[in-house]
C-alpha positions as CSV (number, residue, x, y, z in Angstrom):
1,X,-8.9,-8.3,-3.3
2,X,-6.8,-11.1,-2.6
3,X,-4.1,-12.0,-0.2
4,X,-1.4,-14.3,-1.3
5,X,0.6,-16.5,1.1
6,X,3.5,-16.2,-2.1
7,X,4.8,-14.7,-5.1
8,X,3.3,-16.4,-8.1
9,X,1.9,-16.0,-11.6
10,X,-1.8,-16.5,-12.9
11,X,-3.6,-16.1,-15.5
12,X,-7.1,-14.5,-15.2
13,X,-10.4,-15.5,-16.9
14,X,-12.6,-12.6,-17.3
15,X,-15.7,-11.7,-19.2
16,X,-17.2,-8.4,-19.8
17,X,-19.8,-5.7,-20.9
18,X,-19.7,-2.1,-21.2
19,X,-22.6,-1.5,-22.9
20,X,-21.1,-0.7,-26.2
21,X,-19.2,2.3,-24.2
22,X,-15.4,2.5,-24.5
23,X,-13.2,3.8,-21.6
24,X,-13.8,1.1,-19.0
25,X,-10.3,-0.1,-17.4
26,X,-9.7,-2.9,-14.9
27,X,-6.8,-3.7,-13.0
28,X,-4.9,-4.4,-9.9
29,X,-2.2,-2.8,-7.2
30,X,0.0,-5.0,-6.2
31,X,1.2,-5.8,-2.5
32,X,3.2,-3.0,-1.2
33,X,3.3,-0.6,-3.9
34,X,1.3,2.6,-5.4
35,X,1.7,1.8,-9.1
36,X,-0.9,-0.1,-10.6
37,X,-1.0,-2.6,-13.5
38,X,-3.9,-1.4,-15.9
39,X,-5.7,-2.7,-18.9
40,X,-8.6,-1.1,-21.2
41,X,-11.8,-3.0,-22.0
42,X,-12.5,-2.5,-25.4
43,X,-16.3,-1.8,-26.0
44,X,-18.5,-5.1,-25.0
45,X,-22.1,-5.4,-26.0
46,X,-24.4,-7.3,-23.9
47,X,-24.9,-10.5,-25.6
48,X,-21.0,-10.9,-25.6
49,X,-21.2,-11.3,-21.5
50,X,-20.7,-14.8,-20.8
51,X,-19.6,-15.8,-24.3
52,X,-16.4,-14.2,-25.1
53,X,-14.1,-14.9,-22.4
54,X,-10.6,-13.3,-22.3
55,X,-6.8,-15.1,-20.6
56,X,-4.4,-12.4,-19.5
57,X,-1.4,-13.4,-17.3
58,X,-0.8,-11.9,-14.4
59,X,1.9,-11.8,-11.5
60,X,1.1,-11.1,-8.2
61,X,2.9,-10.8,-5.3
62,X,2.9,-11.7,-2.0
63,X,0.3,-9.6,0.4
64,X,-2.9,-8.2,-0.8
65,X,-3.4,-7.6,-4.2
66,X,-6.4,-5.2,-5.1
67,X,-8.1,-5.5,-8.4
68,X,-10.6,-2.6,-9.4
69,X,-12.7,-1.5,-12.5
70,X,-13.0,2.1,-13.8
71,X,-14.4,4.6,-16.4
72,X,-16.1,7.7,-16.2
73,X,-19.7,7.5,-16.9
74,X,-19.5,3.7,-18.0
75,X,-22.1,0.8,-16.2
76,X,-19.2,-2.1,-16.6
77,X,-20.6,-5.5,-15.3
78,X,-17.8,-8.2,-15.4
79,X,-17.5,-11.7,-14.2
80,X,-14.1,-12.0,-12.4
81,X,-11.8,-15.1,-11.6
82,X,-8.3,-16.9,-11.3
83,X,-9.2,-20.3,-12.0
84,X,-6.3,-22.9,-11.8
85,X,-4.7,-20.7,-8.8
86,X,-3.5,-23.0,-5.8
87,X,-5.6,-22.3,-3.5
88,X,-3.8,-23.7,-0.7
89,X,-1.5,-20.0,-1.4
90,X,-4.6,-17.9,-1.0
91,X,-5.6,-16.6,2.9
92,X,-8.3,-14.7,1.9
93,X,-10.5,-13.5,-1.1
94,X,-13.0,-10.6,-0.4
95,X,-14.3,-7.3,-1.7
96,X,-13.1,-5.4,1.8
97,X,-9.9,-6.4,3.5
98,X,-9.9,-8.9,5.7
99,X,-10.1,-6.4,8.5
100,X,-13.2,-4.6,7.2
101,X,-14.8,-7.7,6.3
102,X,-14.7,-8.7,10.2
103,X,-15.7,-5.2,11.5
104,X,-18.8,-5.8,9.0
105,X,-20.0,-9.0,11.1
């Protein structure tokens, strides 16, 4: 989850393993809207984690945008990350909102 102080584009570093499953799916909602931008992870074996990066570009929009990972019966373990993003643009960066993260303290 990440809220954006602005419009902008990004491109996303990611690496990934599904355990030589297919199915998985990551993506993201963006601010203010139900329909989600989706893309499917093709079958990743463990010694490919951390090795075999992938750049997709991205645009996000102002707000919160949620990212996510799904599959049904798939164990998906990904490292996650927006690397050259201004950070300056970003007001928060969490797995809750910014409200659940301060009920949780």
């Amino acid at each position: 989850m990440q809220k954006l102080l602005e419009d902008m584009e990004a491109t996303v570093h990611y690496s990934y393993t599904t355990r030589e499953k297919e199915g998985a799916i990551w993506g993201y909602y963006l601010n203010g809207s139900n329909e989600k931008t989706s893309f499917e992870l093709k079958a990743g074996t463990e010694n490919v984690y951390g090795m075999f990066w992938t750049d997709k570009e991205i645009a996000l929009k102002q707000g919160t945008n949620v990212f996510y990972i799904a599959g049904d019966d798939i164990s998906c373990k990904m490292c996650f990350e927006i690397p050259e993003i201004d950070k300056a643009k970003v007001s928060y960066v969490g797995a809750y909102t910014k409200e659940e993260a301060l009920e949780k303290l």
